[in-house]
C-alpha positions as CSV (number, residue, x, y, z in Angstrom):
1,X,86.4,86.8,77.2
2,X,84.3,83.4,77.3
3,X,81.9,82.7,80.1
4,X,84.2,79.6,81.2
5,X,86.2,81.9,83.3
6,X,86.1,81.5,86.9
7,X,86.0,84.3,89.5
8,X,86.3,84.4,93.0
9,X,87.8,82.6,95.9
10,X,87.6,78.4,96.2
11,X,84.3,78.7,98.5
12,X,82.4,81.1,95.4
13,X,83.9,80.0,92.1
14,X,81.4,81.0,89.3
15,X,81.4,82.0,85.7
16,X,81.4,85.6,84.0
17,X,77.6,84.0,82.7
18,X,76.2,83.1,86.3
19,X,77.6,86.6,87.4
20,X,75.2,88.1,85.2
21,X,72.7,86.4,86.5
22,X,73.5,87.4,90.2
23,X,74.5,90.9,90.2
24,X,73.2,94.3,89.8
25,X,76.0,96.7,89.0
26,X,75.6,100.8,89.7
27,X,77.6,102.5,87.6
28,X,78.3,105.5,89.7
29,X,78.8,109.1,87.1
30,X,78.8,112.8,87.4
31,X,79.5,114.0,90.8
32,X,80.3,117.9,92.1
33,X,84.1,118.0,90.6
34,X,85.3,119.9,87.4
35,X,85.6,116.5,85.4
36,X,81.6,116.1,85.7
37,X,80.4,116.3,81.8
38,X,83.3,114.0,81.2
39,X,82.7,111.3,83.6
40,X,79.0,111.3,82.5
41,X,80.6,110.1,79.0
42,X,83.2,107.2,80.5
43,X,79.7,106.3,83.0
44,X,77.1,106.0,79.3
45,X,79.9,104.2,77.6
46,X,80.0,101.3,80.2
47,X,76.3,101.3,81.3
48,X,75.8,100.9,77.5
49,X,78.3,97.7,77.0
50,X,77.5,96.2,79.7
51,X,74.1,96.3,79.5
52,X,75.1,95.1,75.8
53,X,76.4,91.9,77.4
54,X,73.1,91.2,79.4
55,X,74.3,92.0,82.8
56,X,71.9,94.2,85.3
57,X,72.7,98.0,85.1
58,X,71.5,100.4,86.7
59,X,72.8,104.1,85.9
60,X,73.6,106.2,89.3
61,X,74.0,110.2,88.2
62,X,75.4,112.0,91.0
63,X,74.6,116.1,90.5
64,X,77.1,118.6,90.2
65,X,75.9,121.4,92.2
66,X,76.0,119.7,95.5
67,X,79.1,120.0,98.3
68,X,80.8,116.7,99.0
69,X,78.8,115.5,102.2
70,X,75.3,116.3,99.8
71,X,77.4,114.4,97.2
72,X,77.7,111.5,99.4
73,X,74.5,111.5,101.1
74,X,73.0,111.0,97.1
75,X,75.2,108.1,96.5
76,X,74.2,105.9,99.9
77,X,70.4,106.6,98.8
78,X,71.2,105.2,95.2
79,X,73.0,102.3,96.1
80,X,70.6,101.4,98.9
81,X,67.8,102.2,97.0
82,X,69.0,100.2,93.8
83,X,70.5,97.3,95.9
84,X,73.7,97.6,94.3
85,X,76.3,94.2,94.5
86,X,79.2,96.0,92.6
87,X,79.8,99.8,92.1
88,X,81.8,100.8,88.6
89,X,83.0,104.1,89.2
90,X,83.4,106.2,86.8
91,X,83.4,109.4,88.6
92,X,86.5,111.6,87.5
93,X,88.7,114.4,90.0
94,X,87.9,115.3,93.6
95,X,85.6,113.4,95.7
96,X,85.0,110.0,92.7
97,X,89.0,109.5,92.5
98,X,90.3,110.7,96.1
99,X,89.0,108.0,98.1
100,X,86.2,109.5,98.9
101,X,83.6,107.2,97.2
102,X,85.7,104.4,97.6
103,X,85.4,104.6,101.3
104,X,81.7,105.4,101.3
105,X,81.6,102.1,99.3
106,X,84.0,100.0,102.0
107,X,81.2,101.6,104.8
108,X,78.4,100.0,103.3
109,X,80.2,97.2,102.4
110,X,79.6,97.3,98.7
111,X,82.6,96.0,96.5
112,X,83.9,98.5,93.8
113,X,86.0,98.8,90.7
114,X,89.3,100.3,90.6
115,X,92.0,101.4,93.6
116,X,91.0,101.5,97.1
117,X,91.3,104.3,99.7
118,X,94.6,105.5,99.9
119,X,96.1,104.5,96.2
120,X,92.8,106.7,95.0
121,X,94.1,109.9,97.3
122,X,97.6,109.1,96.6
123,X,96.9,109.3,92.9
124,X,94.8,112.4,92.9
125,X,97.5,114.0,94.7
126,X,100.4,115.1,92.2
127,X,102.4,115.8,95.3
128,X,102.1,113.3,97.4
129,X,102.3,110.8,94.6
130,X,105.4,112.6,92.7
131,X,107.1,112.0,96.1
132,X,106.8,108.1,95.9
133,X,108.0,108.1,92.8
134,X,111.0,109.4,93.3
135,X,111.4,107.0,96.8
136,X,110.7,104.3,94.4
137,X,113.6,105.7,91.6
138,X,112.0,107.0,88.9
139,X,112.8,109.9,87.3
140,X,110.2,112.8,87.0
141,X,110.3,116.4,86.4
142,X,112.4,119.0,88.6
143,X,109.2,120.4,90.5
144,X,108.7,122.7,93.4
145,X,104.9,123.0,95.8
146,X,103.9,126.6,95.8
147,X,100.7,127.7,97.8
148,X,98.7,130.2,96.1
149,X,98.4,132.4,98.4
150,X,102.3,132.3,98.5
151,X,103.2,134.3,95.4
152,X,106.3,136.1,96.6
153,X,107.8,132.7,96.5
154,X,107.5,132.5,92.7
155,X,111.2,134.2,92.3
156,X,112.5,131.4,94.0
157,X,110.6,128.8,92.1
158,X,111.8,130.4,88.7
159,X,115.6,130.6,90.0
160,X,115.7,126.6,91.4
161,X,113.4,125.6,88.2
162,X,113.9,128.1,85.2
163,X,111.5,128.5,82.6
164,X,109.7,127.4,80.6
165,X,107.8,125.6,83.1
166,X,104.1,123.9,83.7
167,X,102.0,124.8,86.5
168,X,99.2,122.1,87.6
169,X,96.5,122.5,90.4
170,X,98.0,119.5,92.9
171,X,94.0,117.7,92.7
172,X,92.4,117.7,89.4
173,X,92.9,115.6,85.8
174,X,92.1,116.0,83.0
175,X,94.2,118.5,82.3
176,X,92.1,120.8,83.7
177,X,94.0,124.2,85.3
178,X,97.4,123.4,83.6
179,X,99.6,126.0,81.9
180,X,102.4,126.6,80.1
181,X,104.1,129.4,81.3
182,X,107.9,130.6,79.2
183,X,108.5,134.0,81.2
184,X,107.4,135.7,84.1
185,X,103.9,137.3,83.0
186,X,102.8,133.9,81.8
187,X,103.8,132.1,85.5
188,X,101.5,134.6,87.1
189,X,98.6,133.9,84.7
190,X,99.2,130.3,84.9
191,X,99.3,130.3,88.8
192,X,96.1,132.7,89.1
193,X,94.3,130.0,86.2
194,X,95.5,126.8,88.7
195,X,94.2,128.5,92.0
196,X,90.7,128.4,90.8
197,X,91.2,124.3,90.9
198,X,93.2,124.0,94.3
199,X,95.0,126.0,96.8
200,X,98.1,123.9,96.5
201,X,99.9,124.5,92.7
202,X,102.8,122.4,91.5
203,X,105.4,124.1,89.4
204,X,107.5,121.9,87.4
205,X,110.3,122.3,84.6
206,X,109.0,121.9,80.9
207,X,110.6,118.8,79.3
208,X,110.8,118.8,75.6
209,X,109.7,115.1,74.4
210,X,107.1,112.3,73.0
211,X,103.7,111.9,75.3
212,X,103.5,108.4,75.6
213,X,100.7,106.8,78.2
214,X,101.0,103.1,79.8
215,X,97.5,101.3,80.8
216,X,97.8,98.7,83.9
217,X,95.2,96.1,83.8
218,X,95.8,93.4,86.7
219,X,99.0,93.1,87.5
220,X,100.4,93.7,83.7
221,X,101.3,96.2,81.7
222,X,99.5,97.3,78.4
223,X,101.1,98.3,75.1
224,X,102.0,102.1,75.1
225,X,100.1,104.3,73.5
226,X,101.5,107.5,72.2
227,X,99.7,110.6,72.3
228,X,100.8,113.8,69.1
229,X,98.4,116.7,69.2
230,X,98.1,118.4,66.5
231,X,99.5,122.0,68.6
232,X,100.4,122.7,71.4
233,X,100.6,120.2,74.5
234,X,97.8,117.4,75.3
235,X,95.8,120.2,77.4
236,X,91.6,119.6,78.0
237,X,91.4,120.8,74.6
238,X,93.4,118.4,72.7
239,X,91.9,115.6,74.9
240,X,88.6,115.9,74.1
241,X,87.8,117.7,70.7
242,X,87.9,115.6,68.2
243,X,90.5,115.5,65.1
244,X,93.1,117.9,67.6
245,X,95.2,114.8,68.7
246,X,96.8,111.8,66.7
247,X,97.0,108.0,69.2
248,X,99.9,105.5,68.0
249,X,98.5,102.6,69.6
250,X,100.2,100.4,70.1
251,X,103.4,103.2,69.9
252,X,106.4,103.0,67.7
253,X,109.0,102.1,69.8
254,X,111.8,99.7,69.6
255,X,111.1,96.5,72.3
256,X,113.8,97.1,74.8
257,X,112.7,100.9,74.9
258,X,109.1,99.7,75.2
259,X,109.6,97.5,78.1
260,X,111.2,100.7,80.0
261,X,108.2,102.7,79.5
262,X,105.9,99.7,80.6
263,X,108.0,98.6,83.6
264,X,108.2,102.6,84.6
265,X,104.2,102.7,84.0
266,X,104.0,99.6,86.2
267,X,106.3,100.6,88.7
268,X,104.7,103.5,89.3
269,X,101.0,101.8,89.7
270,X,102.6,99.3,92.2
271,X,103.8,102.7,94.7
272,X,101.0,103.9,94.6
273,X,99.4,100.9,95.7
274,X,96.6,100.3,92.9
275,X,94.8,97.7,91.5
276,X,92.2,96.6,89.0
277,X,93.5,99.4,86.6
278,X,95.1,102.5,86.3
279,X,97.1,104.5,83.0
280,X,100.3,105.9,83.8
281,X,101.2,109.2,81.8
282,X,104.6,109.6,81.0
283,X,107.2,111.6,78.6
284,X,110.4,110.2,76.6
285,X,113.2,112.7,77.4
286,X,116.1,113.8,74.6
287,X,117.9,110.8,76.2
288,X,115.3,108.2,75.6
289,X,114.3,108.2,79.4
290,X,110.8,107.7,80.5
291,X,109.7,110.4,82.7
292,X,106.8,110.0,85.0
293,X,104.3,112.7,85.4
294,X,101.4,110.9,87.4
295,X,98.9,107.9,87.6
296,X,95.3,108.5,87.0
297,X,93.3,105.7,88.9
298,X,90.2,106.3,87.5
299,X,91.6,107.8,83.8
300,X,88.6,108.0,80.8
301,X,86.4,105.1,79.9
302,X,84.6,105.6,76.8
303,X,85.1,103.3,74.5
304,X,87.9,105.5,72.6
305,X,89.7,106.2,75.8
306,X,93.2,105.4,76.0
307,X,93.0,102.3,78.3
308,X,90.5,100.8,76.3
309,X,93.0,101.6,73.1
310,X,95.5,100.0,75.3
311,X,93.3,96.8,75.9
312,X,92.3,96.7,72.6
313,X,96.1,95.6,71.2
314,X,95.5,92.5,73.0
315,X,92.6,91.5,71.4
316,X,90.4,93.0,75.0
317,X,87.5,95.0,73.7
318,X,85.7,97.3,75.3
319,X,83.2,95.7,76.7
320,X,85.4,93.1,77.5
321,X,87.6,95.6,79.8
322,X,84.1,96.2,81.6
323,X,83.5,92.8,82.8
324,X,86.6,92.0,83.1
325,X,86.9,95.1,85.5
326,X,83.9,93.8,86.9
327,X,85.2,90.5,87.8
328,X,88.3,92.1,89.6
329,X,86.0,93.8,92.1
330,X,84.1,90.1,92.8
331,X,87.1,88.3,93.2
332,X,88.4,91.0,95.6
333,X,85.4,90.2,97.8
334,X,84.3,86.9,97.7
335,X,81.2,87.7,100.0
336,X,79.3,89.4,97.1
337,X,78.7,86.6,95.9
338,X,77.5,84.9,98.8
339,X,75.1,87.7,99.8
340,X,73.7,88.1,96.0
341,X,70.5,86.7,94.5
342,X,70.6,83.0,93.2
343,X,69.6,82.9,89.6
């Protein structure tokens, strides 16, 4: 990225450069969800490059032991208090990635990175977003909604489903409450580990295959990255120790498969409705098919994330991906710039 690019609509055109010069970005991190210790990581990583790249940072560290309206009383005070033009989030699961924050941010009139409202609670939601994915014709996994308090209805899950099958709390990422379950005493472990994350579970059939993940940046979609742990399935564990997982980036696929994962990956960012950036995790059936399992709007952003592996085949580097985040935001609301500080 060069600081000749322009940004913004024909009344504000300006430079990456003078941007610098104008705003004062809030990196918002933490918050009260299970995903805290690992959005404090993505939040570090970009404070750290962009304040590498000389723009004005300002790191906003939302507690974990608060309940969502303390949660959002502490972000207005930090980004009133810091005069913040732009918001990065950064904040992982419930309340940063459900459109929670993001309206907060549309309230106070404060332009901010990634998805807006309803593509954030639509992605956070496996349900709701399974179900426009399969309006929109792609193919995902044979799933069933079970409530938790709704356990006699696990017979009838196992009979329409069969085993072995994956159980995922319907609101939370990073892996975080999923299980493998491959007979009955398993399903009722898996479903009594999900319910401490949510209160809604979704039960889906097991399908044997190669983890592959496709970033979106813009409109376009990244080169596929393909995930191998070393046991098992890509679970919180494998995610984030390191030396348990293996990344093929960019994946070893033949071009016309490729460009079926990547149009899946995009197609499913465009239902949703989301912009700026999102990562699209998928699997590649025995038949070569890319199934979709779901589209994280705000996924990891440390610098070894898999979007920034993504961005980093075309020659994007990580701090790169930051501004050019950044810029997204701007251009989506040209009126930051008039309201900003003139250098």
């Amino acid at each position: 990225m060069t600081g000749s690019r322009t940004i913004g609509s024909s009344a504000y055109r300006t430079t990456t450069s003078s941007l610098k010069s104008q705003l004062r970005v809030g990196v918002l991190m933490g918050g009260p969800s299970s995903e805290h210790a690992i959005s404090l990581k993505s939040g570090h990583g970009v404070v750290e490059a962009l304040t590498g790249r000389g723009w004005d940072v300002r790191e906003l560290v939302i507690p974990k032991e608060l309940s969502a309206e303390q949660a959002l009383d502490a972000t207005t005070q930090l980004l009133e208090q810091q005069e913040i033009h732009v918001a990065f989030i950064t904040l992982h699961g419930p309340f940063g990635e459900d459109g929670t924050v993001q309206q907060l941010c549309e309230g106070l009139q404060i332009p901010y990175t990634g998805s807006g409202v309803e593509a954030s609670r639509l992605g956070l939601d496996k349900v709701a977003s399974r179900r426009r994915f399969e309006q929109a014709g792609l193919i995902v996994p044979r799933w069933r909604l079970l409530q938790s308090t709704a356990v006699d209805q696990i017979d009838r899950c196992i009979e329409m489903l069969r085993f072995p099958l994956v159980v995922k709390p319907t609101n939370q990422g990073s892996s975080i409450g999923i299980s493998i379950a491959r007979h009955h005493a398993e399903l009722l472990e898996a479903v009594e580990c999900a319910s401490q994350y949510d209160a809604r579970l979704l039960l889906e059939e097991f399908v044997p295959g190669r983890e592959v993940t496709v970033g979106v940046l813009g409109d376009e979609a990244l080169p596929i990255v393909e995930i191998k742990p070393h046991q098992g399935f890509f679970d919180f564990t494998a995610k984030y120790t390191p030396g348990q997982t293996d990344y093929l980036a960019p994946a070893p696929l033949d071009n016309e498969l490729a460009k079926r994962v990547q149009q899946a990956g995009l197609t499913a960012h465009r239902v949703i409705g989301c912009r700026h950036f999102s990562r699209a995790d998928l699997l590649l059936d025995r038949q070569q098919r890319p199934v979709v399992l779901e589209v994280n709007t705000i996924p990891g952003f440390t610098a070894t994330s898999l979007l920034p592996k993504a961005a980093a085949c075309v020659g994007i580097d990580y701090a790169a991906l930051c501004e050019r985040i950044i810029e997204m935001a701007v251009a989506a609301s040209p009126s930051t710039l008039a309201s900003a500080p003139k250098a």
